[in-house]
N, CA, C, O and CB atoms as a CASP TS submission, in Angstrom:
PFRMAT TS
TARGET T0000
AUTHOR 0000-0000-0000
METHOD Language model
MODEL 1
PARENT N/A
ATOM      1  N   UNK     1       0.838  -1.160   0.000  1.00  0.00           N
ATOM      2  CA  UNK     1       0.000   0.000   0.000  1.00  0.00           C
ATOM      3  C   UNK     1       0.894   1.238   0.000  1.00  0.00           C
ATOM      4  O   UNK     1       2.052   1.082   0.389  1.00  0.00           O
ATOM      5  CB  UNK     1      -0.959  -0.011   1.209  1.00  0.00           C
ATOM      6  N   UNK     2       0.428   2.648  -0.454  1.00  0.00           N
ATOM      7  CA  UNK     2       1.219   3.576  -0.854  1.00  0.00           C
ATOM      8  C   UNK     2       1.107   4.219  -0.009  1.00  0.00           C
ATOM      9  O   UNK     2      -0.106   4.248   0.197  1.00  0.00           O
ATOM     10  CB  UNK     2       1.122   4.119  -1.895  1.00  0.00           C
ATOM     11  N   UNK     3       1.750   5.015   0.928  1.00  0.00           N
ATOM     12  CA  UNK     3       1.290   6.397   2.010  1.00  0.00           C
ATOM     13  C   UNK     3       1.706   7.363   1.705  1.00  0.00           C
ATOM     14  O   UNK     3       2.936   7.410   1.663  1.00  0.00           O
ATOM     15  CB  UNK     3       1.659   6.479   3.384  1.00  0.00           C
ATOM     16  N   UNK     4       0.987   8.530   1.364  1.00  0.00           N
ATOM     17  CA  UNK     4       1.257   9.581   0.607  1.00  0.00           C
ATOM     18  C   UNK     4       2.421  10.533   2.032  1.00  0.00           C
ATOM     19  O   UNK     4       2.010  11.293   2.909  1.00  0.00           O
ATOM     20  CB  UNK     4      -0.512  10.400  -0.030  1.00  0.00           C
ATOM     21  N   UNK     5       3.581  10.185   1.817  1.00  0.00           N
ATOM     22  CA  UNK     5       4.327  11.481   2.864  1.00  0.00           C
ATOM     23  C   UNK     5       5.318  10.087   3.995  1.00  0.00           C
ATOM     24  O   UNK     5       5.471   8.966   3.510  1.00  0.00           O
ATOM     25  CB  UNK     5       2.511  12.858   4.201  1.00  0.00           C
ATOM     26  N   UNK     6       5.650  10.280   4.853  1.00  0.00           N
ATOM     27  CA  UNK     6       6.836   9.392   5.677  1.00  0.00           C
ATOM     28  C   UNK     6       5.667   8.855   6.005  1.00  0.00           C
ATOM     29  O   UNK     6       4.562   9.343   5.766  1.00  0.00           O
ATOM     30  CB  UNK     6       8.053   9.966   6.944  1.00  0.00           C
ATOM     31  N   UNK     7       6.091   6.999   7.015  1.00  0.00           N
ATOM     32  CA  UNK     7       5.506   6.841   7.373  1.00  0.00           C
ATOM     33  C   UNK     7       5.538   7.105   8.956  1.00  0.00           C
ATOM     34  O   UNK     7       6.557   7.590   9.447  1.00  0.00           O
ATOM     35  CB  UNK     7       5.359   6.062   6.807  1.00  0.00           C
ATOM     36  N   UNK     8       4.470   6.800   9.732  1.00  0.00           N
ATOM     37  CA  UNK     8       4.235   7.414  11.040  1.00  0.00           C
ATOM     38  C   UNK     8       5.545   6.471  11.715  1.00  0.00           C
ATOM     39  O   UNK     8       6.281   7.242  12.331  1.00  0.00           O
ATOM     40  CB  UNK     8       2.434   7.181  11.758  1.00  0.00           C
ATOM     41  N   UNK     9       5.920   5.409  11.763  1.00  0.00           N
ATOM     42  CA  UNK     9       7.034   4.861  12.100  1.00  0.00           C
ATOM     43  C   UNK     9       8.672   5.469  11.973  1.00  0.00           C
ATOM     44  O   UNK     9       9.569   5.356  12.809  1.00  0.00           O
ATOM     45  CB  UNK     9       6.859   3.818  11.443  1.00  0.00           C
ATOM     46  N   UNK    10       8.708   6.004  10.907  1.00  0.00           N
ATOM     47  CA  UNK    10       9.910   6.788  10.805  1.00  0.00           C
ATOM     48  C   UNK    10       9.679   8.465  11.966  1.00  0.00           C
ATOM     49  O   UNK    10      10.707   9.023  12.349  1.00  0.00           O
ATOM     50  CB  UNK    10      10.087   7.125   8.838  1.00  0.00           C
ATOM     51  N   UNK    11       8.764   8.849  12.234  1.00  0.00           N
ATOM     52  CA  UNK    11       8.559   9.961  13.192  1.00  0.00           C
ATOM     53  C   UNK    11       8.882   8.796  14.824  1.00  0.00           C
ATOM     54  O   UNK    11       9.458   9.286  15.796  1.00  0.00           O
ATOM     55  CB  UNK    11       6.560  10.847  12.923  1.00  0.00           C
ATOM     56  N   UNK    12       8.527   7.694  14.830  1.00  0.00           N
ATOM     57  CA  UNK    12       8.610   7.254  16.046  1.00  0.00           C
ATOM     58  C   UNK    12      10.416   6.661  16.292  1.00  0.00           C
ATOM     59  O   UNK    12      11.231   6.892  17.184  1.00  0.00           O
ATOM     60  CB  UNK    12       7.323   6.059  16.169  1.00  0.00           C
ATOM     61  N   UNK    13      10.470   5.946  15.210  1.00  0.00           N
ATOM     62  CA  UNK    13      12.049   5.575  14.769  1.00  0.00           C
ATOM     63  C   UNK    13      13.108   7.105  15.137  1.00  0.00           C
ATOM     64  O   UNK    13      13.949   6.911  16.014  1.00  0.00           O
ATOM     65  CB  UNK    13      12.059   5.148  12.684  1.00  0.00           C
ATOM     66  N   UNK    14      13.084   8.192  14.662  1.00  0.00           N
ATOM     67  CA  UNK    14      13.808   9.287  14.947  1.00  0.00           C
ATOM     68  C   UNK    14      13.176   9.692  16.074  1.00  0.00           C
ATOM     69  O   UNK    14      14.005  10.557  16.354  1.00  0.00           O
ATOM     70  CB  UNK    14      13.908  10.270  13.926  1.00  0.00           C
ATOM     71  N   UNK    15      12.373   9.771  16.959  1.00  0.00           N
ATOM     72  CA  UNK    15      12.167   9.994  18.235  1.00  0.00           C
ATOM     73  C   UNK    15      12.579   9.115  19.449  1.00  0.00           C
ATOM     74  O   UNK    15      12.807   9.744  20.482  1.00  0.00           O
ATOM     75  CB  UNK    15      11.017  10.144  18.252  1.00  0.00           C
ATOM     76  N   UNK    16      12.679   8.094  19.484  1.00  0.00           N
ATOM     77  CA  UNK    16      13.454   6.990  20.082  1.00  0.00           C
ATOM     78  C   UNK    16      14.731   7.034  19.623  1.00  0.00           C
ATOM     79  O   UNK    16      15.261   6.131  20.271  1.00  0.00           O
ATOM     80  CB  UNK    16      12.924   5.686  19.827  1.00  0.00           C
ATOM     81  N   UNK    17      15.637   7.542  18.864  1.00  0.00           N
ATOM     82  CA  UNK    17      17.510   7.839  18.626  1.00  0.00           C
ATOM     83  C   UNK    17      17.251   9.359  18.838  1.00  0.00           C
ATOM     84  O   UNK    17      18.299   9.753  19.349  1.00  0.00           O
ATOM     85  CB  UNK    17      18.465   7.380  16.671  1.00  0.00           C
ATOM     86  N   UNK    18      16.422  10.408  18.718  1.00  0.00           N
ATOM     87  CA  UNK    18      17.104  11.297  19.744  1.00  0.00           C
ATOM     88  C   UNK    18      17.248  11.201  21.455  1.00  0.00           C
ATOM     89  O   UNK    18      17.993  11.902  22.140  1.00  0.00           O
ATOM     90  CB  UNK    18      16.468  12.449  19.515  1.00  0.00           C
ATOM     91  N   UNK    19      16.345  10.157  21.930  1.00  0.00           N
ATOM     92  CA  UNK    19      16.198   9.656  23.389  1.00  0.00           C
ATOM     93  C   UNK    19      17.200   8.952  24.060  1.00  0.00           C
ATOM     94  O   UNK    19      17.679   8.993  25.193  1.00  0.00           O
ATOM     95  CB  UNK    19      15.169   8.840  23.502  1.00  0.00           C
ATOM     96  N   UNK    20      17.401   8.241  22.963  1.00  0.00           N
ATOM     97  CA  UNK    20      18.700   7.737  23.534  1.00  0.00           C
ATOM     98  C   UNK    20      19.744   7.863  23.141  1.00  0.00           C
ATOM     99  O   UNK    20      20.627   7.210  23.696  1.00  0.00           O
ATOM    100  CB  UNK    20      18.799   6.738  23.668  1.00  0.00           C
ATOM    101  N   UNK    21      20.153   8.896  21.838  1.00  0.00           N
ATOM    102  CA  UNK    21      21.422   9.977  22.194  1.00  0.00           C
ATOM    103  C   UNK    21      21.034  10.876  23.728  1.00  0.00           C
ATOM    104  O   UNK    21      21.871  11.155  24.585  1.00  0.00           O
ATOM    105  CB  UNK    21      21.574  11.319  20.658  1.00  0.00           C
ATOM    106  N   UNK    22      20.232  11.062  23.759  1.00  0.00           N
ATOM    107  CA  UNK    22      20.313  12.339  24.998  1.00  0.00           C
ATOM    108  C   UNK    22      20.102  11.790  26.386  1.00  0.00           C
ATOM    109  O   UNK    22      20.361  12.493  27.364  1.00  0.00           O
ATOM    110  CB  UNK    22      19.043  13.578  24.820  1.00  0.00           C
ATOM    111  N   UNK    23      19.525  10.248  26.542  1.00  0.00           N
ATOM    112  CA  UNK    23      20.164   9.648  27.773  1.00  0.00           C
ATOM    113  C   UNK    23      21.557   9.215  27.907  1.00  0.00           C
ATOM    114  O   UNK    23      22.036   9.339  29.034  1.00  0.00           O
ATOM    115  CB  UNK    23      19.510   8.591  28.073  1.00  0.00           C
ATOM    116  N   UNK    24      22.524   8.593  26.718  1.00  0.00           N
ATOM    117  CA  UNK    24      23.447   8.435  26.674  1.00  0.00           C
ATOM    118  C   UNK    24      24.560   9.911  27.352  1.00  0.00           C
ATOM    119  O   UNK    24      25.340   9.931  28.305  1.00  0.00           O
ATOM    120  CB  UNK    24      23.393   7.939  25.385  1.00  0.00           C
ATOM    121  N   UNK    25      24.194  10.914  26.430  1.00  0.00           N
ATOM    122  CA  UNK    25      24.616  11.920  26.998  1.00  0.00           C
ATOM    123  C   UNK    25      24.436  12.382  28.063  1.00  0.00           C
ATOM    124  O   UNK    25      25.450  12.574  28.735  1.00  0.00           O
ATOM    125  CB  UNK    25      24.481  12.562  26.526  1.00  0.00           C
ATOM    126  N   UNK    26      23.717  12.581  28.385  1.00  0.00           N
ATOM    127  CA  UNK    26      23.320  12.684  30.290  1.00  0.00           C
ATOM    128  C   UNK    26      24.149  11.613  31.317  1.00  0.00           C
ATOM    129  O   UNK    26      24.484  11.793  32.487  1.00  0.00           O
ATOM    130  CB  UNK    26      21.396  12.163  30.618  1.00  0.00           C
ATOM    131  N   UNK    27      24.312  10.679  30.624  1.00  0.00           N
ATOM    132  CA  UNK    27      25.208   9.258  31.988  1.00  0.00           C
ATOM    133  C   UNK    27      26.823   9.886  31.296  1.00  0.00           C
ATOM    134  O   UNK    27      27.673   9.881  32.187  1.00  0.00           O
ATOM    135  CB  UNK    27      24.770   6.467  31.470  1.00  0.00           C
ATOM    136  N   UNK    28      27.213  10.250  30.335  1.00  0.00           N
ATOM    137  CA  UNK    28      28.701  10.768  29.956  1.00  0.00           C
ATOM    138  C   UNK    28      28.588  12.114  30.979  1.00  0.00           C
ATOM    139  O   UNK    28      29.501  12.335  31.774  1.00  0.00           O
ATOM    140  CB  UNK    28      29.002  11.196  27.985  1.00  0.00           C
ATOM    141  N   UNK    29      27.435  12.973  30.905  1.00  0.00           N
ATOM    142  CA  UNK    29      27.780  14.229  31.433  1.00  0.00           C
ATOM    143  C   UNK    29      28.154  13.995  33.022  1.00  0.00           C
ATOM    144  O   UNK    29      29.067  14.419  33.730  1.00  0.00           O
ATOM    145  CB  UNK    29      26.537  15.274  31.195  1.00  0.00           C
ATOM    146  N   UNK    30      26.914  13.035  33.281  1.00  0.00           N
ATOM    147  CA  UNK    30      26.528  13.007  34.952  1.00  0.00           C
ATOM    148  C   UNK    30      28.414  12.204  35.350  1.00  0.00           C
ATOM    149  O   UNK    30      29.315  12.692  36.032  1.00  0.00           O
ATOM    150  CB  UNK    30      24.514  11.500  35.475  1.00  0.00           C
ATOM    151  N   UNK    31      28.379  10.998  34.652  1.00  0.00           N
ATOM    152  CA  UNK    31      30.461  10.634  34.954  1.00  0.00           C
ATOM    153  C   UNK    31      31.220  11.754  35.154  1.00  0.00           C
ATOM    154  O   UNK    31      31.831  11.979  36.199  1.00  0.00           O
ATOM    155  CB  UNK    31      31.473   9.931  33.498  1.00  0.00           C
ATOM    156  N   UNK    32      31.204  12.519  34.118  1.00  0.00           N
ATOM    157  CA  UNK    32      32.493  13.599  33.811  1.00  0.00           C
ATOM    158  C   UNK    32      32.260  14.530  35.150  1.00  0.00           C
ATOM    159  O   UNK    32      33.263  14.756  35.826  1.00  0.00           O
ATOM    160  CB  UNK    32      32.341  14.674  32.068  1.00  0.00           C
ATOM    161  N   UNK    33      30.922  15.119  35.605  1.00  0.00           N
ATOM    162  CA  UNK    33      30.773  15.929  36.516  1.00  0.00           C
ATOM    163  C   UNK    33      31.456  14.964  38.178  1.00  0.00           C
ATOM    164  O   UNK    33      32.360  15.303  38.943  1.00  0.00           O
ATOM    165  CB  UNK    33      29.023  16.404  36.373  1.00  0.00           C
ATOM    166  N   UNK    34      30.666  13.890  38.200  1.00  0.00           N
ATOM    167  CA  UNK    34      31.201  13.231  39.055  1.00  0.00           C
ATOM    168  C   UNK    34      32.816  13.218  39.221  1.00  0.00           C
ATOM    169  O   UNK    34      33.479  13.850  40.044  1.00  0.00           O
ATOM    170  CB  UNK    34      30.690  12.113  38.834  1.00  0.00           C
ATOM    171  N   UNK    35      33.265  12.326  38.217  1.00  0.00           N
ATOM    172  CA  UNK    35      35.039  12.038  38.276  1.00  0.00           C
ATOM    173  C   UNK    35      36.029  13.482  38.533  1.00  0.00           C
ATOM    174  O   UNK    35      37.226  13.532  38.814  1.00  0.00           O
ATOM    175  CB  UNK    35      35.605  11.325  36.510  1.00  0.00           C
ATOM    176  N   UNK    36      35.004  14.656  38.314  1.00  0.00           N
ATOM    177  CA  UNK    36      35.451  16.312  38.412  1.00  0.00           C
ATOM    178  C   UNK    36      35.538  16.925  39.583  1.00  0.00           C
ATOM    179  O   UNK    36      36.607  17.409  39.957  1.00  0.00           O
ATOM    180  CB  UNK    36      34.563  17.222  37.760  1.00  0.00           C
ATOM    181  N   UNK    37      34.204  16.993  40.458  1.00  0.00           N
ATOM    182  CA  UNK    37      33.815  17.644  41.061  1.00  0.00           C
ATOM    183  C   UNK    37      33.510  16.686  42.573  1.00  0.00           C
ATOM    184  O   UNK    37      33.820  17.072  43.700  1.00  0.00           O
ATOM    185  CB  UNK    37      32.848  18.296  40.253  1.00  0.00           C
ATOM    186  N   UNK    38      32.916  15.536  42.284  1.00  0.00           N
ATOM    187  CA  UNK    38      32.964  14.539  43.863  1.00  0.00           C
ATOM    188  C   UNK    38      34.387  14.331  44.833  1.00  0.00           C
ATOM    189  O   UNK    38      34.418  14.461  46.057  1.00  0.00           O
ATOM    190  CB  UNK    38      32.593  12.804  43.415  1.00  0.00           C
ATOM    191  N   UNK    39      35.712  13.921  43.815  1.00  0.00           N
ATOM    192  CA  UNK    39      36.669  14.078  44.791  1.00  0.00           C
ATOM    193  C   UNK    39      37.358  15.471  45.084  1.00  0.00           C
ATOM    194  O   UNK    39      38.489  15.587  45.554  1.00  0.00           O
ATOM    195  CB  UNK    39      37.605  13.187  44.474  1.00  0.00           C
ATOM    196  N   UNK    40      36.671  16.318  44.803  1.00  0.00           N
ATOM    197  CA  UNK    40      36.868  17.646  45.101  1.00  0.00           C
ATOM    198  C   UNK    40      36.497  17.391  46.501  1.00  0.00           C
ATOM    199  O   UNK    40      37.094  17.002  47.505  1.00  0.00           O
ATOM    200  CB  UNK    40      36.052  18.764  44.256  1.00  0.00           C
ATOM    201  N   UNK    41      35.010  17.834  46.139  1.00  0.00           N
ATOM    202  CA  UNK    41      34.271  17.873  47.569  1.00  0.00           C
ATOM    203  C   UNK    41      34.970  17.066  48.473  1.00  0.00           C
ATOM    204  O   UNK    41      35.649  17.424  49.435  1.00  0.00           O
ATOM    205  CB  UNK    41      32.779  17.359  47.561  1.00  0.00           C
ATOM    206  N   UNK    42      34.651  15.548  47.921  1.00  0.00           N
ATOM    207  CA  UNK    42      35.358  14.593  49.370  1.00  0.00           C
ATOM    208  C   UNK    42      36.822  14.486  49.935  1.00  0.00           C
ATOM    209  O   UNK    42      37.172  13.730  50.842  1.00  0.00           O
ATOM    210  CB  UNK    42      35.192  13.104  49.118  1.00  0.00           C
ATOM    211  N   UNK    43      37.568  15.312  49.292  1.00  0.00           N
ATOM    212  CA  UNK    43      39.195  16.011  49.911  1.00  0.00           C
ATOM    213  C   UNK    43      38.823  16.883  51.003  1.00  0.00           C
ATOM    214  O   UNK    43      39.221  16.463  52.090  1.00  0.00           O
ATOM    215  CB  UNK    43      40.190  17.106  48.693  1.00  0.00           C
ATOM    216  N   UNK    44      38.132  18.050  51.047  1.00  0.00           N
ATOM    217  CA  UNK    44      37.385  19.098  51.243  1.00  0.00           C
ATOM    218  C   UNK    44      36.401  18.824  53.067  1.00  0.00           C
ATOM    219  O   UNK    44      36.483  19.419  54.142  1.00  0.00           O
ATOM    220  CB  UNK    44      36.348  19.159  49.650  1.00  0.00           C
ATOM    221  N   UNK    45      35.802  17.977  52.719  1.00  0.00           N
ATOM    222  CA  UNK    45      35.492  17.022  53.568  1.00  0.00           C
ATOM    223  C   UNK    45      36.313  16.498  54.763  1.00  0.00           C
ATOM    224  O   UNK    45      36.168  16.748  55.960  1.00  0.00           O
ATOM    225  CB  UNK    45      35.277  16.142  52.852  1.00  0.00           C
ATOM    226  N   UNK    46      37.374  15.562  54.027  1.00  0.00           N
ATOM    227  CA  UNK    46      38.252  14.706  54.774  1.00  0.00           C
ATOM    228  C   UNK    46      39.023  15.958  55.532  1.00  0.00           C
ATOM    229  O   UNK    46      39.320  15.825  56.720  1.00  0.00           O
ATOM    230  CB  UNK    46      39.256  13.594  53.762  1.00  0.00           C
ATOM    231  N   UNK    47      39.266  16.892  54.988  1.00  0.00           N
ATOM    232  CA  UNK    47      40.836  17.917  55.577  1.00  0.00           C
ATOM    233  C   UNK    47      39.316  18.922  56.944  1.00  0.00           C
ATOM    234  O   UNK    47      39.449  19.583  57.974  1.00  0.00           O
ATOM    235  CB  UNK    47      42.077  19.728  53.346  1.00  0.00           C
ATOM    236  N   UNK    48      38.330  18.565  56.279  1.00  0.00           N
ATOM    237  CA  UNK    48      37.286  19.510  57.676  1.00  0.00           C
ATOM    238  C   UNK    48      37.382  18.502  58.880  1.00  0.00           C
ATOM    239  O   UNK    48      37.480  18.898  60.042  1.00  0.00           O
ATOM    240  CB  UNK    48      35.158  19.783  57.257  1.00  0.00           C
ATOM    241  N   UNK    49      37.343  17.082  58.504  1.00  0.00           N
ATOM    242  CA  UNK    49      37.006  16.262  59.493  1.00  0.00           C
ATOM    243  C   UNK    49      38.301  15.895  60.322  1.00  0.00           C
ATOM    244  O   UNK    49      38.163  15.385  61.434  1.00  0.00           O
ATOM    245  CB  UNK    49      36.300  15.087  58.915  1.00  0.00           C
ATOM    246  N   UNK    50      39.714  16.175  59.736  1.00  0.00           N
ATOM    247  CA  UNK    50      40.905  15.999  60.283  1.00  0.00           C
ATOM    248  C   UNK    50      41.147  17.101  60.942  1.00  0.00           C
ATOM    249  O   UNK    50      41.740  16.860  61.993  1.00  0.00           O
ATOM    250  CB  UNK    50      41.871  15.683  59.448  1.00  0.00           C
ATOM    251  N   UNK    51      40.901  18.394  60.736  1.00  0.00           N
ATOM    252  CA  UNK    51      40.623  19.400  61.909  1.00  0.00           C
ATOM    253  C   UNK    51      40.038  19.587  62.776  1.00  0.00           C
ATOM    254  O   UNK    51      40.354  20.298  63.729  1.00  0.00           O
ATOM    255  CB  UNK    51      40.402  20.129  61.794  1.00  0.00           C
ATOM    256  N   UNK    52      39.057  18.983  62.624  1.00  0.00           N
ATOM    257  CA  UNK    52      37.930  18.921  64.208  1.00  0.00           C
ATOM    258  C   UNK    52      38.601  17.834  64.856  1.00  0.00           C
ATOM    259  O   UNK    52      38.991  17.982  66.014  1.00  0.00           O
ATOM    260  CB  UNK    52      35.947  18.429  64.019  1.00  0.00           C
ATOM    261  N   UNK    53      38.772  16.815  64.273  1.00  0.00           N
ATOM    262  CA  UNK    53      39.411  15.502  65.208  1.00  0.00           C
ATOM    263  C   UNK    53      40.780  16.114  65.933  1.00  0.00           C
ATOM    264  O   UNK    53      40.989  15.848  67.117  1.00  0.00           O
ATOM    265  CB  UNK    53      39.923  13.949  64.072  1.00  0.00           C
ATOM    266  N   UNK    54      41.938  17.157  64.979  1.00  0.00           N
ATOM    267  CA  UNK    54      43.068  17.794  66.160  1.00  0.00           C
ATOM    268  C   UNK    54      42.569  18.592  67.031  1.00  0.00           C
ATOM    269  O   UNK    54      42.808  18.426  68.227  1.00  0.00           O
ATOM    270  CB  UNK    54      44.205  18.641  65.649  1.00  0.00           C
ATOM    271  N   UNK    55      41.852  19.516  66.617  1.00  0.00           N
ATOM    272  CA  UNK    55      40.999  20.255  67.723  1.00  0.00           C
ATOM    273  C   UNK    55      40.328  19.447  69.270  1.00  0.00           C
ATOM    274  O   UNK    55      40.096  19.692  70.453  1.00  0.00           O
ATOM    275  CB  UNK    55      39.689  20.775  66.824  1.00  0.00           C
ATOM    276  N   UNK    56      40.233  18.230  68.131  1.00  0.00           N
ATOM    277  CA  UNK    56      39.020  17.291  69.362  1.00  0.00           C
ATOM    278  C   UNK    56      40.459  16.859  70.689  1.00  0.00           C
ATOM    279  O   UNK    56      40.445  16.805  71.918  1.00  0.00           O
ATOM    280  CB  UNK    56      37.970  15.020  68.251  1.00  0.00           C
ATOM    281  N   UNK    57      41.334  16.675  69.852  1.00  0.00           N
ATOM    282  CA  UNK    57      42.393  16.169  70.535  1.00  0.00           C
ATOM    283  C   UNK    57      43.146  17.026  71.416  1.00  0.00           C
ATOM    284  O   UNK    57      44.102  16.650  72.094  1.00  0.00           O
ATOM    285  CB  UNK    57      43.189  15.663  69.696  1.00  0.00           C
ATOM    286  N   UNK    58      42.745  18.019  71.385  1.00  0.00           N
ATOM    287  CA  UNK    58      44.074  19.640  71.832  1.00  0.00           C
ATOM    288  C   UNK    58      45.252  19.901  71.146  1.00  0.00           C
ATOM    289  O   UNK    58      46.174  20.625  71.520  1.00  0.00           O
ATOM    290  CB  UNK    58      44.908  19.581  73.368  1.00  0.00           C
ATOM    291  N   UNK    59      45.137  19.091  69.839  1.00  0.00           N
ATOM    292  CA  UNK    59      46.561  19.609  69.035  1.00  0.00           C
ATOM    293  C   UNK    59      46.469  21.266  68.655  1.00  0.00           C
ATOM    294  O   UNK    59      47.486  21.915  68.412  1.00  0.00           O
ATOM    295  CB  UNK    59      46.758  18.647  67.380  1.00  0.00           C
ATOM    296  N   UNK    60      45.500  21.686  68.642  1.00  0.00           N
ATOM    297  CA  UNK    60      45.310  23.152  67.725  1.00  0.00           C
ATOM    298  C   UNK    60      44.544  23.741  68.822  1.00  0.00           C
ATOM    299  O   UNK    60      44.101  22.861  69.560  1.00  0.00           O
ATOM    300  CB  UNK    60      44.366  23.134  66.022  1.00  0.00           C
ATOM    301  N   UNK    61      44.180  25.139  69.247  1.00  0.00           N
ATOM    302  CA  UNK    61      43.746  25.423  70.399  1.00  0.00           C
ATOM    303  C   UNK    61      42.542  26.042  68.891  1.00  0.00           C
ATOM    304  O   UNK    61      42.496  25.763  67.693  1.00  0.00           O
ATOM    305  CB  UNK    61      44.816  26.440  71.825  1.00  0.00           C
ATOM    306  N   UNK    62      41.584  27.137  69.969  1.00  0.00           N
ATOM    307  CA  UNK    62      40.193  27.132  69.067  1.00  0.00           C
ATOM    308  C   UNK    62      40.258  28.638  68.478  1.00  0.00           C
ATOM    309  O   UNK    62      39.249  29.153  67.996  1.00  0.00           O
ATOM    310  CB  UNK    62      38.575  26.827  70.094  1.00  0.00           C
ATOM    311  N   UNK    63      41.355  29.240  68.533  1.00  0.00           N
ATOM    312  CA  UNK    63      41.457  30.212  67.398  1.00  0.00           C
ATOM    313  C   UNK    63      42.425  29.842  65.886  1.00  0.00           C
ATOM    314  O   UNK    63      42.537  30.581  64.907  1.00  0.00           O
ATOM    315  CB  UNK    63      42.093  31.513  68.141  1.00  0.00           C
ATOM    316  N   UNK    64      42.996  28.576  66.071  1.00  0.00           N
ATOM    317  CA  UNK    64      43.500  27.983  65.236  1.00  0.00           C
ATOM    318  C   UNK    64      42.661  27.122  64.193  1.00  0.00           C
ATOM    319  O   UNK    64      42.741  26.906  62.983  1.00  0.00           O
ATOM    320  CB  UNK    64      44.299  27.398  65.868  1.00  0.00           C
ATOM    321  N   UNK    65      41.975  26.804  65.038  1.00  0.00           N
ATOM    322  CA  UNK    65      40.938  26.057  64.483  1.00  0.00           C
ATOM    323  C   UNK    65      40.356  26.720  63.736  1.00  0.00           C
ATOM    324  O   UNK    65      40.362  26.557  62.515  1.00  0.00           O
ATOM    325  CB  UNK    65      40.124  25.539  65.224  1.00  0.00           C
ATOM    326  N   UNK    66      39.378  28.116  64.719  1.00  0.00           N
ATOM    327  CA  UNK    66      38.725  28.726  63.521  1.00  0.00           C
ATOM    328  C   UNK    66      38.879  29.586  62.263  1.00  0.00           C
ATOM    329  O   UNK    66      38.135  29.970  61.360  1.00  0.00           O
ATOM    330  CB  UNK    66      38.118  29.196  63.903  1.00  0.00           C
ATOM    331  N   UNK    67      40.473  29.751  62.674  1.00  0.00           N
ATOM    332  CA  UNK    67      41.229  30.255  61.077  1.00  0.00           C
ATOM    333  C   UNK    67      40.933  29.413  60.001  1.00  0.00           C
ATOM    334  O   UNK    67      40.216  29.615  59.021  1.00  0.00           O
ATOM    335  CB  UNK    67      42.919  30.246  61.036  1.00  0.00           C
ATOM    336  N   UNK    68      41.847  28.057  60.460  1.00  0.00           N
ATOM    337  CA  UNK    68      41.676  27.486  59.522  1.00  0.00           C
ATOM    338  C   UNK    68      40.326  26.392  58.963  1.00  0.00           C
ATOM    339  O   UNK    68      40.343  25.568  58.048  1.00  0.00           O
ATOM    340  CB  UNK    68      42.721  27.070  59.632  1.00  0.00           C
ATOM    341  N   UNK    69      39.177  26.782  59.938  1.00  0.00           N
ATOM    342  CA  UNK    69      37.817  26.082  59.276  1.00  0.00           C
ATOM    343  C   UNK    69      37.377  26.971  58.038  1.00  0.00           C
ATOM    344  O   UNK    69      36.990  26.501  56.969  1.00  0.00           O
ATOM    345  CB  UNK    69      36.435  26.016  60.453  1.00  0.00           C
ATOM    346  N   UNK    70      37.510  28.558  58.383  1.00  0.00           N
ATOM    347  CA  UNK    70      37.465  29.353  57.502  1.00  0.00           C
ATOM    348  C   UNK    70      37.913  29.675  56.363  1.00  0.00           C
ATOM    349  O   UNK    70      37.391  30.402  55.518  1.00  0.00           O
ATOM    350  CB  UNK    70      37.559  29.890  57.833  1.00  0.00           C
ATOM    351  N   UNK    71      39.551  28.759  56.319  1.00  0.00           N
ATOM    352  CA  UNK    71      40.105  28.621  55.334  1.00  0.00           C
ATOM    353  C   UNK    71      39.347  28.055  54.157  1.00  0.00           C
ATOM    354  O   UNK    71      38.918  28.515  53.098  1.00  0.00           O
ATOM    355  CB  UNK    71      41.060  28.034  55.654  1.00  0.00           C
ATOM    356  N   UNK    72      39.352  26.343  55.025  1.00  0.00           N
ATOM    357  CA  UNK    72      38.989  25.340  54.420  1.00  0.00           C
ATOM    358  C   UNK    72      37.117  25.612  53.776  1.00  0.00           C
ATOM    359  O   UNK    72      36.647  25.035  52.795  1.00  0.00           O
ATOM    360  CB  UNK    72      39.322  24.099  55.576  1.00  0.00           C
ATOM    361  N   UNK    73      36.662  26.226  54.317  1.00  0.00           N
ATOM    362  CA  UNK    73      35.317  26.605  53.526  1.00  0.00           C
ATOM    363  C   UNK    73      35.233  27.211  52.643  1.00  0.00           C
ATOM    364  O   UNK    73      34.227  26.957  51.980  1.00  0.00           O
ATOM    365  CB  UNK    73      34.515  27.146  54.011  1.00  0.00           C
ATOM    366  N   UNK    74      35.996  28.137  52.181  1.00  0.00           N
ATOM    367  CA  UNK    74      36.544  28.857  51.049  1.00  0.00           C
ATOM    368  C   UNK    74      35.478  28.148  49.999  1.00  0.00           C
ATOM    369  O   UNK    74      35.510  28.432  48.802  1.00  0.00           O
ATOM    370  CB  UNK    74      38.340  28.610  50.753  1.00  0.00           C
TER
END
């Protein structure tokens, strides 16, 4: 049978490959942001939590401390 114009399958066919180019792209973006920006933070983290623990200890008295919490929040 003849269908005058595309058929409705080729509109569904190119709507399902732009979907999953643009989920594909989204799990590359969401990695790259991750592998970028998470061990940022969790350095960031670790060096806050190793200052409260010297503090906790009396290695650093509490104007030392709060210099450098202030630093580290930057």
């Amino acid at each position: 049978m003849y269908v005058d114009g595309p058929s409705p399958f080729f509109f569904l066919a190119t709507f399902l490959v732009v979907v999953v180019v643009a989920v594909v792209l989204g799990i590359v973006i969401i990695s790259i942001l991750r592998a970028t920006v998470g061990p940022a933070r969790a350095s960031d983290d670790s060096a806050l939590r190793i200052l409260r623990e010297r503090f906790a200890r009396g290695e650093i008295t509490q104007e030392e401390y709060e210099q450098a919490r202030r630093v580290l929040e930057r």
